[in-house]
C-alpha positions in Angstrom: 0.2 -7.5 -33.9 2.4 -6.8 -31.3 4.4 -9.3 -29.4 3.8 -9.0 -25.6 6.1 -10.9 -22.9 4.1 -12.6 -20.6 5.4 -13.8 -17.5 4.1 -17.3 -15.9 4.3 -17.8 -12.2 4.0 -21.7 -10.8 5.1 -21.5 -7.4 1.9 -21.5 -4.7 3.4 -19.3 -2.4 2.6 -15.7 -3.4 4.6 -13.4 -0.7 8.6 -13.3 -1.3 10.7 -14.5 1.2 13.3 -12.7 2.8 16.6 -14.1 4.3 17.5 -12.4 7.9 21.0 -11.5 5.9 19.2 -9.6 3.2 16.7 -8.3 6.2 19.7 -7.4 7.6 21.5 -5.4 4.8 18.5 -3.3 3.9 17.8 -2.3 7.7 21.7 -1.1 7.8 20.8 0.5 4.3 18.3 2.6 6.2 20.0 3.3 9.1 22.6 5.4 6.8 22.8 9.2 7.8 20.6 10.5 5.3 18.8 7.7 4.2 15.2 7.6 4.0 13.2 4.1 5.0 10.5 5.4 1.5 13.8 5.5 -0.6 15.8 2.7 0.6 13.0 0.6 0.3 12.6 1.7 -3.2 15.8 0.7 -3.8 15.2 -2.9 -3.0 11.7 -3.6 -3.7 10.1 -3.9 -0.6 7.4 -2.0 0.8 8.1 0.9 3.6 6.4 -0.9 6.3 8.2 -4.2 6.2 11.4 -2.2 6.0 9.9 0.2 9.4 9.2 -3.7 11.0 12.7 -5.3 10.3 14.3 -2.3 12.0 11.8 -2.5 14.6 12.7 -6.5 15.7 16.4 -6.5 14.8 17.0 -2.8 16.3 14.6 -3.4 19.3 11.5 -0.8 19.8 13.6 1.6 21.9 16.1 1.8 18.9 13.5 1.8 16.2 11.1 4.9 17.9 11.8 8.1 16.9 10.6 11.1 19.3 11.5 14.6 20.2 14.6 14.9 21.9 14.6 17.2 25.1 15.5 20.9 25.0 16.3 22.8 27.6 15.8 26.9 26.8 18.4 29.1 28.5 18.0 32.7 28.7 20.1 34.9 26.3 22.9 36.4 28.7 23.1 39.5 26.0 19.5 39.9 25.7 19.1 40.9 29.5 21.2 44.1 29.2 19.1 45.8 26.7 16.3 47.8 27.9 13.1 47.5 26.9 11.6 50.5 24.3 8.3 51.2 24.4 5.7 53.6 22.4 2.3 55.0 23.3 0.6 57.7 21.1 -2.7 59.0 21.8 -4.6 60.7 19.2 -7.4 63.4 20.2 -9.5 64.4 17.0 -7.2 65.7 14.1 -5.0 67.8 15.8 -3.8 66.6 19.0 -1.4 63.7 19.4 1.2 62.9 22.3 3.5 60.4 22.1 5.3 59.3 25.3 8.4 56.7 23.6 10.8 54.6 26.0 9.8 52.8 28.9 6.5 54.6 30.4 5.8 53.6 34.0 2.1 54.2 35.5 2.5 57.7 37.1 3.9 59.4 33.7 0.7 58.2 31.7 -1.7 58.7 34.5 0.0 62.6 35.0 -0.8 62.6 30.7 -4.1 61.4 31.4 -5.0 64.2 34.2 -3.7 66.8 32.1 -5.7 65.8 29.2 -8.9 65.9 31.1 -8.2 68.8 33.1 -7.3 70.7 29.0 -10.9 69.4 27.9 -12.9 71.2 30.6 
C-alpha cells in the first residue's frame, strides 16, 4: 500500500488573509510593462479577480480602467498627389469588348454608350 500525505487543517477561518504590504507587492507585480494580472497571479497564488480588485482600490478606478485611447486619423499628405486609376470593360457577346482605363468622367462613357446603340441598329 501506498503511503499518502495528508494534510490536516484546524484553523476555522477558511479564506487566506492578505496583508496590504503583500496586497501591495503583487498589484506593483502587475503593473510591470508586460505583466499579465492571469500570470502574476499565478505566480502568487491568488485568483485573477482579487488581484483586478486590489489594483482597483489601491490604484483608484480611473487608474485601474482600461479603455481605448483616442485616435485622431490624418490624411496621408503623399496619398493626395496620386491620381486615381480606374477600369471599365464592357463585354458585348463573344466578340466585342471596350475597355475605357484611367479616370472616366460621365460624358466619355455616355459618348461609348451612344455609339454602342447607334452600332446595334
Amino acid at each position: 500500500m501506498a503511503k499518502a500525505e495528508v494534510e490536516v487543517i484546524t484553523s476555522e477561518r477558511r479564506r487566506r488573509h492578505w496583508s496590504q504590504a503583500d496586497k501591495e507587492r503583487i498589484v506593483a507585480a502587475a503593473l510591470q510593462p508586460g505583466a499579465t494580472i492571469l500570470g502574476v497571479a499565478r505566480a502568487f497564488g491568488v485568483h485573477s479577480s482579487q488581484v483586478f480588485r486590489w489594483r482597483q482600490q489601491l490604484c483608484g478606478k480611473e487608474a485601474a480602467a482600461l479603455g481605448f485611447a483616442a485616435v485622431t486619423i490624418a490624411a496621408d499628405p503623399h496619398g493626395a498627389a496620386a491620381p486615381t486609376q480606374g477600369l471599365i470593360e464592357v463585354e458585348i457577346g463573344t466578340e466585342t469588348k471596350i475597355r475605357i482605363s484611367g479616370a472616366a468622367d460621365a460624358a466619355t462613357v455616355t459618348a461609348v454608350i451612344t455609339a454602342l446603340r447607334a452600332g446595334s441598329r
